[in-house]
C-alpha positions as CSV (number, residue, x, y, z in Angstrom):
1,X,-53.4,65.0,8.5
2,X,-55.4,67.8,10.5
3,X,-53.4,70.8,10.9
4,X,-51.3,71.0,14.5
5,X,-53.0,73.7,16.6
6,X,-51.5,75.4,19.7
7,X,-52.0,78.2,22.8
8,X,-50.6,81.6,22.6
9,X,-50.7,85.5,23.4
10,X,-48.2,86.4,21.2
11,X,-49.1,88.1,18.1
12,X,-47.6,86.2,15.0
13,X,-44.6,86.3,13.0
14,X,-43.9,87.9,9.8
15,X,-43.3,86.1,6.8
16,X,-39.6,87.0,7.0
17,X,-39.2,85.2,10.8
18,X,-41.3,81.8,9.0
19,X,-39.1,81.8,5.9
20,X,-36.1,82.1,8.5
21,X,-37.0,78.8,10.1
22,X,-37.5,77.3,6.9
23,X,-34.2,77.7,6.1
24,X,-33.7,75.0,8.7
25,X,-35.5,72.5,7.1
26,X,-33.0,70.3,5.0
27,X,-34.2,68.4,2.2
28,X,-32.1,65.1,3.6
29,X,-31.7,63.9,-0.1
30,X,-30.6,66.8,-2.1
31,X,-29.0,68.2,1.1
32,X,-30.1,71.9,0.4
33,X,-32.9,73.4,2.4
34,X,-36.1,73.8,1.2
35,X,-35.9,77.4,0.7
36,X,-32.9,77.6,-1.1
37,X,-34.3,74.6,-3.0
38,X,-37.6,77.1,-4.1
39,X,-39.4,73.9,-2.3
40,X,-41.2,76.5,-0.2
41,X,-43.9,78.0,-2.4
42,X,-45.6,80.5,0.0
43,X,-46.6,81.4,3.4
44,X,-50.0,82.3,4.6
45,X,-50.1,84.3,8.0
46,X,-53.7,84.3,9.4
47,X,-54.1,87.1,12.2
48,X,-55.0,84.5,14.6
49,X,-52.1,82.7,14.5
50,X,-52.3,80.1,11.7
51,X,-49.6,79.9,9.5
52,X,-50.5,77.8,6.0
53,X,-47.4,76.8,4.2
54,X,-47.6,75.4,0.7
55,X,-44.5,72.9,0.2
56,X,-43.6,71.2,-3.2
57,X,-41.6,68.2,-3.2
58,X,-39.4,67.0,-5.8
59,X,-41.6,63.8,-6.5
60,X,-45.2,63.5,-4.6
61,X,-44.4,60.1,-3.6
62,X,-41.1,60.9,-2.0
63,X,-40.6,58.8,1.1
64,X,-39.2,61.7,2.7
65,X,-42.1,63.5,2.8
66,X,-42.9,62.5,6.3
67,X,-39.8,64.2,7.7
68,X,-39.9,67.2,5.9
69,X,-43.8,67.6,7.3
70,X,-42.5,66.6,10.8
71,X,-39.5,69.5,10.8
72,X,-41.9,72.1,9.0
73,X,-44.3,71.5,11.6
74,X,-42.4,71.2,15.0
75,X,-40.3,74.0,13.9
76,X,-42.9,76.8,12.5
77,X,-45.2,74.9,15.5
78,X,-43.0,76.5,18.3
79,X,-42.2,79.7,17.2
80,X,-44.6,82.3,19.6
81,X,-47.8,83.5,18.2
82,X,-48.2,80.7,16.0
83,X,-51.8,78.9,16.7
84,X,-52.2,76.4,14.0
85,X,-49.5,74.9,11.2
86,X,-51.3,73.3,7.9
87,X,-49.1,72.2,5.1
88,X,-50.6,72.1,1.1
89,X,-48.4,69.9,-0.7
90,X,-47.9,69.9,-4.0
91,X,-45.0,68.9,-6.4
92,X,-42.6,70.8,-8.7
93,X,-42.5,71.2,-12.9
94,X,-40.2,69.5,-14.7
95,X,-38.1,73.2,-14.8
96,X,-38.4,73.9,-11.4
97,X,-37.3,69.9,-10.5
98,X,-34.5,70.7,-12.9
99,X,-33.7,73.7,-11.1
100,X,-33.6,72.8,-8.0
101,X,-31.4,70.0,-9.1
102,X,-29.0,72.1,-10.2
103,X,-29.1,74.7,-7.1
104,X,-28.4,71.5,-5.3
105,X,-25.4,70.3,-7.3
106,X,-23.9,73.5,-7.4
107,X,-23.7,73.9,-3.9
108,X,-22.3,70.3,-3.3
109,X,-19.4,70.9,-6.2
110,X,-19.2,74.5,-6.0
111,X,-20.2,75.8,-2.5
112,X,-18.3,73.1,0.3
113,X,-20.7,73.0,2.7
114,X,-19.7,75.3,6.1
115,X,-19.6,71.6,7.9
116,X,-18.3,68.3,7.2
117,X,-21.7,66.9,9.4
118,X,-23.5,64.8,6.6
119,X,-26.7,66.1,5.5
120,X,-28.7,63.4,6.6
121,X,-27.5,63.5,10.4
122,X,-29.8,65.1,13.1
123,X,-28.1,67.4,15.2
124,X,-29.3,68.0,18.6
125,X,-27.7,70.1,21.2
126,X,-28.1,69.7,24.8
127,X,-28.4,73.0,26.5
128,X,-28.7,74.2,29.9
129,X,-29.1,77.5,31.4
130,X,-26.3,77.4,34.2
131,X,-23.3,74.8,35.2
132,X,-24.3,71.8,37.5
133,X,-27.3,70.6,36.2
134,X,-25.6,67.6,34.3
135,X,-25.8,68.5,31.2
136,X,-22.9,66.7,30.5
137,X,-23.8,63.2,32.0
138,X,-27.2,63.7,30.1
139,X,-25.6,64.3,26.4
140,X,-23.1,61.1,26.9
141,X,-26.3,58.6,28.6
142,X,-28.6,59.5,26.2
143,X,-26.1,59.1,22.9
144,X,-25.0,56.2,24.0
145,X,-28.4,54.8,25.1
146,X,-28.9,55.4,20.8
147,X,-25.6,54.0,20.2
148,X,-26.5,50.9,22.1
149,X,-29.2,50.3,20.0
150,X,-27.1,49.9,16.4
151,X,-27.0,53.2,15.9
152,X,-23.4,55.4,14.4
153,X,-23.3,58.5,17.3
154,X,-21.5,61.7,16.9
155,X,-20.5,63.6,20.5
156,X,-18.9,67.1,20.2
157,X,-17.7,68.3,23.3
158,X,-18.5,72.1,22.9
159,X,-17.8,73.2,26.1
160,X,-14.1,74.2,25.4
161,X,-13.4,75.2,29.0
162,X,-15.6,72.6,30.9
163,X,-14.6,69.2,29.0
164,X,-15.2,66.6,30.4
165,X,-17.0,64.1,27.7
166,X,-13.6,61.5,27.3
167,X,-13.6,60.8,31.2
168,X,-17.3,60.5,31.2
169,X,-16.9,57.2,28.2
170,X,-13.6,56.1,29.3
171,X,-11.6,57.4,26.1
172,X,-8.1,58.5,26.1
173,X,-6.2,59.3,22.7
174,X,-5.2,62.4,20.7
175,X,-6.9,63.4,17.9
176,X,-4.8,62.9,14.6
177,X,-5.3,63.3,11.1
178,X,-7.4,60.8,8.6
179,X,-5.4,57.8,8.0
180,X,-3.7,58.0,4.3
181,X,-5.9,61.5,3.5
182,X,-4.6,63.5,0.8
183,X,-5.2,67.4,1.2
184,X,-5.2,69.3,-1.7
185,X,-3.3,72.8,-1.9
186,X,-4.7,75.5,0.2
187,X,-7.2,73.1,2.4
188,X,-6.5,71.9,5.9
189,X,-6.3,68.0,6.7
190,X,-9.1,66.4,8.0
191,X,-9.3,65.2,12.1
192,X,-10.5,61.4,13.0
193,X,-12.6,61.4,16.0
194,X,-12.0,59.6,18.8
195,X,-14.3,56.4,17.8
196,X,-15.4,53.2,20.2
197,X,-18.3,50.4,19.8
198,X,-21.4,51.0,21.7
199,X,-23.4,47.6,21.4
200,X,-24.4,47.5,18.3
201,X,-23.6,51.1,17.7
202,X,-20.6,53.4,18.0
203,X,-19.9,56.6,19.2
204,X,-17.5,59.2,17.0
205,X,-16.0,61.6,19.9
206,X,-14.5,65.3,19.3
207,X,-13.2,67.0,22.5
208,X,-10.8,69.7,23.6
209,X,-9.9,66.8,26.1
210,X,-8.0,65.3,23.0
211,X,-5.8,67.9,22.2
212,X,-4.6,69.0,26.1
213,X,-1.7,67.3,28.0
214,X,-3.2,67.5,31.1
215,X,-7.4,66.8,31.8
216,X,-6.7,69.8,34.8
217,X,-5.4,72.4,31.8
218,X,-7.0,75.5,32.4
219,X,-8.0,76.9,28.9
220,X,-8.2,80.6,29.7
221,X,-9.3,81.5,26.3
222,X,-11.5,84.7,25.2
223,X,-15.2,84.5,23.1
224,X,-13.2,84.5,19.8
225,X,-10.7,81.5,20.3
226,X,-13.6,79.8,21.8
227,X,-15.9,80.1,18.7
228,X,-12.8,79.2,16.4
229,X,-12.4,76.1,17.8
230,X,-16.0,74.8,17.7
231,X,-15.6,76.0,14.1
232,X,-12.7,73.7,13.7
233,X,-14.6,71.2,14.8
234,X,-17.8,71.2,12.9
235,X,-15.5,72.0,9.2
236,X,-12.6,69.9,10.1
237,X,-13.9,66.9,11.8
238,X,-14.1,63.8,9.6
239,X,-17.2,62.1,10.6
240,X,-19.2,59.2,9.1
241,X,-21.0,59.6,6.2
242,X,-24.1,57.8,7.6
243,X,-23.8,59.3,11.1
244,X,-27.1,59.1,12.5
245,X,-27.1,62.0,14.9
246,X,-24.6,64.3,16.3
247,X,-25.2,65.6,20.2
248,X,-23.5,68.7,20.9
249,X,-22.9,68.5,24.7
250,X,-23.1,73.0,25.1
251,X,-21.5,74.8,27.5
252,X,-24.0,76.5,29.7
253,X,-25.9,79.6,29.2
254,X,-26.4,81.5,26.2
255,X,-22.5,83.3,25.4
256,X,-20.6,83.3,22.7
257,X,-20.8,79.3,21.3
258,X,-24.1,78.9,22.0
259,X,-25.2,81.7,19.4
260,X,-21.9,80.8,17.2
261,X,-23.5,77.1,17.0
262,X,-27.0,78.4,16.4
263,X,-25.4,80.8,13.2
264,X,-23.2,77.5,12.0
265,X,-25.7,75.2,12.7
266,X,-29.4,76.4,11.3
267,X,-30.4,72.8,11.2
268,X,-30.1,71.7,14.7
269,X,-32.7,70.9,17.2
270,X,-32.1,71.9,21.4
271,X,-32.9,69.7,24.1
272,X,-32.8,71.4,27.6
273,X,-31.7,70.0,30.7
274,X,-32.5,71.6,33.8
275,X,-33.1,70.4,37.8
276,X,-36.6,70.1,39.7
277,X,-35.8,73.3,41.2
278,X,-37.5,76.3,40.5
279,X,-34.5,78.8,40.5
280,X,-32.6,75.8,37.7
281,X,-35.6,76.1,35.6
282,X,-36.2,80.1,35.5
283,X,-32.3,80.0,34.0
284,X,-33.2,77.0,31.8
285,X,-35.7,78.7,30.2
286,X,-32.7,81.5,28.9
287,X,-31.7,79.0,26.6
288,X,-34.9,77.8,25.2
289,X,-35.2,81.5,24.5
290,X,-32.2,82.3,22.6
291,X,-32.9,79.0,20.5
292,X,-36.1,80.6,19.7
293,X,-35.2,84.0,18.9
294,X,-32.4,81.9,16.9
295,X,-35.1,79.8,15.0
296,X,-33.9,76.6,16.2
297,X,-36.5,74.0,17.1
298,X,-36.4,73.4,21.1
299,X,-37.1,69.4,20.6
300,X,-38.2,68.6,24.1
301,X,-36.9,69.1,28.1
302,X,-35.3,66.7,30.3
303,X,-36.1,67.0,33.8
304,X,-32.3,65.7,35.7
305,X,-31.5,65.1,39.3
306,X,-35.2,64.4,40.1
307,X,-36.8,62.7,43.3
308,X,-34.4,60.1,44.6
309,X,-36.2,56.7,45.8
310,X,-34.3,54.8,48.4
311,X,-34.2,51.4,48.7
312,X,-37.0,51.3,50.7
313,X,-39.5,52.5,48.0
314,X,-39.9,56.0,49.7
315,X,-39.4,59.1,47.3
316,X,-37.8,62.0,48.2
317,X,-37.6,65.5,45.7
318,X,-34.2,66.5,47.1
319,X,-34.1,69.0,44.6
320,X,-37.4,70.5,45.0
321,X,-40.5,69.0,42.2
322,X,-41.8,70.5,39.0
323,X,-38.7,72.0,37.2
324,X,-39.3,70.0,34.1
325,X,-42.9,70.9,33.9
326,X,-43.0,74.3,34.0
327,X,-39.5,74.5,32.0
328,X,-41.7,72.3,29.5
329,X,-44.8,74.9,29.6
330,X,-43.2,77.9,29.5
331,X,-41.1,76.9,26.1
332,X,-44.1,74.7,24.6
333,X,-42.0,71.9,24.1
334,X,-42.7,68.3,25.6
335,X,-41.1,67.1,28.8
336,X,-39.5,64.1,27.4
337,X,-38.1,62.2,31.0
338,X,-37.3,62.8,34.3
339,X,-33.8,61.4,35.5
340,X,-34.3,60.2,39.1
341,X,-31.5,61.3,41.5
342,X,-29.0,57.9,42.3
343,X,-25.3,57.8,43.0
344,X,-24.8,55.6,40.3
345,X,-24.9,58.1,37.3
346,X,-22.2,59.7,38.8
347,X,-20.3,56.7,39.8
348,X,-20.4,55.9,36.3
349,X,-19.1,58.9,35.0
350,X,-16.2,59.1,36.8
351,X,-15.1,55.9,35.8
352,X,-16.0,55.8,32.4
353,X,-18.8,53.4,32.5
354,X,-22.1,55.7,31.9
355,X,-25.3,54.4,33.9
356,X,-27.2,54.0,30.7
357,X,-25.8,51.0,29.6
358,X,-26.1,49.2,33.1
359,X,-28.5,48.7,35.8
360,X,-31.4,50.4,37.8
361,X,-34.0,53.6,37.7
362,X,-31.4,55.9,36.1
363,X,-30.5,53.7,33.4
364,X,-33.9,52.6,32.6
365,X,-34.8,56.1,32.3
366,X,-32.1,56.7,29.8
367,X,-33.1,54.1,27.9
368,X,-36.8,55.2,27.7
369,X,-35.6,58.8,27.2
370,X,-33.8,57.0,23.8
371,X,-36.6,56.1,22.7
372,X,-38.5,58.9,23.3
373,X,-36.0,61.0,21.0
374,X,-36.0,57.8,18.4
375,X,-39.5,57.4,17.9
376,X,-40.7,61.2,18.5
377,X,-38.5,63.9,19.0
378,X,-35.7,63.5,17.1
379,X,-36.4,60.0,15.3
380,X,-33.6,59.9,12.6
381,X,-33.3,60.1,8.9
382,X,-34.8,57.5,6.8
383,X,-33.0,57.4,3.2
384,X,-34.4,53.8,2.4
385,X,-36.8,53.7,-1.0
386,X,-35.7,57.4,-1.8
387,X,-36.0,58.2,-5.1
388,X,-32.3,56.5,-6.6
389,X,-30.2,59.5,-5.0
390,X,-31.3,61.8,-7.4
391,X,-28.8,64.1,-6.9
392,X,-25.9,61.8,-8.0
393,X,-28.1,60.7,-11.0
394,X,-28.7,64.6,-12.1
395,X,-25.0,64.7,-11.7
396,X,-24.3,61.8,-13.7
397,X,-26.2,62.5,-16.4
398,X,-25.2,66.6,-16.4
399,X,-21.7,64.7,-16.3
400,X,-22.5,62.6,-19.7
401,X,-23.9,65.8,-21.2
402,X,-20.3,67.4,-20.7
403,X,-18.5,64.9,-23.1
C-alpha cells in the first residue's frame, strides 16, 4: 500500500512526540500497545515531513494487521508537520515473540489495567468546543444508529454537570452493583450499567443521571470531584467483554475531564461536533487542538444543526453555512456528515425516542453518518481468524510449565 501523504507548514515532530502516539496504538489481541510490546522497531523522521515507521507483528499473517496499519497511519497521519506516513513491516524472533508475550501477560495478571473497557473496544469521544451545539443528541443518534445494526454499544455520560444522556434514550434506573459479584479484600464492587436492546444491538449506559434523586440536581462540584468520578467510571464500570465501541458523550471545551480522559484514555479517538456557524467552529477547533497536542487521533467532524429544508423542498442555512468544512480543514480530519436542522431530533430527545431510529432527513443522516464511522472512521475490531488467542495459550502453557 503507497505511503499516505499530506499538506503542511509545520515543521515535524520529534521522535519522542511519534513514539508518544504509538503508545496509542493497542495491539487488540495481546491488549498491550505496540510500544510497550517492543512491536515498534524504529522511527524515521525525514525533514520534509515523512515519517517511516518499521512495525513487527507477532505473526506476518496476523489478521490484525490491517488495524494496526489503519491506527498507525490515521494517528501519526494527523499529527502537524507530518507529510507522508510509510509502514515497513516485518515480524518478531522467537525471543522477542516470547517476550512480548510475557510483557503482555504480566501486565494482564500483574498490572490491572487503569480501565475495565475491554481491549478490543474502540473508544470515541464526542467533543465540542462550547455548550449548545448538540453534542449530546449527536453521541446518543449516532451510538444507537450502531446499536441498531447488531452491534453491543457503550455510552458514558461524561459531562457530570450537564447529564442529560438517560432522558435522551428513555432510561430510568439506579446504577447497582454486579449481580452475585464477589469482591475480593481491598477492591471496590463492580457497577452494572444501565443496559436496553437497540435492534439488534444494545446499548450499556453509565450516567451521573443514575446516581441523583432528582434529573434538576445541581452538582456544584470542583475540577477534582469531577475527574474522580469519570475515573470511577472508566475502572469501576462493568462493561461487556465484547463491547464494540464506547462513545464518551464530553462535556464541552477543553477543562479538567477533557484532558483527565485524554491522560486515562491514550487509546481513544475524538469526533467533533460543531454548528454551520463560523463563531461554533473557531471554538470547535479548541478541542481538535487539545486532542492533538494530547496525541489522540481526531477521527473525523460532524457538521450539526445544518440547513433546514422545509416541506416545500426550499433550503434554508439558519445557522449560517460552512462550519463543518472549515472545522474539517483546519484540523485535517474528514467531515464525516452534516445533520440538517428539523424539530424532530429534538422532539425525540425529549421523549426518549432519538430520531435515528425513526423517520426523515435527520435520521437518514444518522444512519449514513453510522456507517461512515463503521466502514471508515472508526470501523470496529475484528478478532475473527486471530491467531488462537495467543495470549491465553502463552498463558496456558507458562501455566503447565509451573507444575
Amino acid at each position: 500500500m503507497p505511503p499516505e501523504t499530506h499538506t503542511t507548514t509545520a515543521p515535524p515532530p520529534s521522535p519522542d512526540d511519534i513514539t508518544a502516539v504509538l503508545r496509542g496504538v493497542i495491539d487488540p489481541e495481546l491488549g498491550s500497545d505496540i510500544v510497550d510490546l517492543g512491536m515498534a522497531k524504529g522511527v524515521r523522521i525525514g525533514a520534509d515531513g515523512a515519517v517511516r515507521v518499521t512495525v513487527a507483528l507477532t505473526t506476518a499473517g496476523c489478521p490484525l494487521r490491517g488495524q494496526i496499519q489503519r491506527d498507525v497511519r490515521t494517528r501519526i497521519g494527523s499529527m502537524p508537520g507530518v507529510t507522508e506516513v510509510t509502514i515497513d513491516w516485518t515480524e518478531l524472533n522467537a525471543e522477542e515473540k516470547a517476550a512480548a508475550m510475557s510483557k503482555a501477560r504480566f501486565n494482564a495478571r500483574e498490572n490491572a489495567p487503569d480501565t475495565m473497557i475491554p481491549p478490543t473496544t474502540r473508544v470515541v469521544s464526542v467533543a465540542s468546543g462550547k455548550g449548545g451545539v448538540g453534542k449530546s443528541s449527536v453521541t446518543v443518534n449516532l451510538a444507537v444508529a450502531i446499536a441498531a445494526q447488531g452491534y453491543k454499544v457503550g455510552i458514558l455520560d461524561a459531562d457530570i454537570w450537564g447529564f442529560s444522556v438517560p432522558r435522551m434514550l428513555g432510561l430510568e434506573g439506579r446504577l447497582a452493583g454486579v449481580e452475585g459479584q464477589i469482591v475480593a479484600e481491598g477492591e471496590r464492587p463492580k457497577i452494572a450499567p444501565i443496559t436496553a436492546p437497540i435492534g439488534d444491538g444494545h446499548v450499556e449506559v453509565v450516567s451521573m443521571g443514575f446516581l441523583v434523586d432528582a434529573e434538576e440536581t445541581a452538582l456544584m462540584w470542583r475540577g477534582l470531584m469531577l475527574n474522580r468520578a469519570v475515573q470511577h467510571f472508566l475502572e469501576d464500570v462493568q462493561w461487556s467483554d465484547d463491547l464494540d465501541y464506547l462513545f464518551i458523550d464530553m462535556p464541552p471545551g477543553t477543562g479538567d475531564v477533557a484532558m483527565g480522559l485524554a491522560r486515562m484514555l491514550p487509546r481513544a479517538e475524538m469526533i467533533v461536533v460543531t454548528t454551520p456557524a463560523l463563531t461554533a467552529q473557531k471554538v470547535a477547533i479548541r478541542a481538535a487542538s487539545m486532542a492533538q497536542r494530547s496525541h489522540v487521533r481526531v477521527a473525523g467532524v460532524i457538521e450539526n444543526m445544518s440547513a433546514f429544508v422545509c416541506d416545500h423542498g426550499e433550503t434554508y442555512a439558519l445557522f449560517g453555512s460552512g462550519g463543518g468544512e472549515t472545522l474539517a480543514r483546519d484540523s485535517g480530519a474528514p467531515l464525516l456528515g452534516q445533520i440538517p436542522l428539523e424539530p424532530s431530533v429534538a422532539n425525540g430527545g425529549d421523549v426518549g425516542r432519538p430520531i435515528a431510529l425513526g423517520e426523515g432527513p435527520a435520521a437518514e443522516a444518522f444512519r449514513a453518518l453510522a456507517e461512515r464511522v463503521l466502514t471508515d472512521a472508526v470501523p470496529p475490531t475484528e478478532m475473527a481468524g486471530c491467531s488462537a488467542r495467543m495470549l491465553d495459550a502463552a498463558a496456558a502453557a507458562l501455566d503447565d510449565l509451573d507444575l
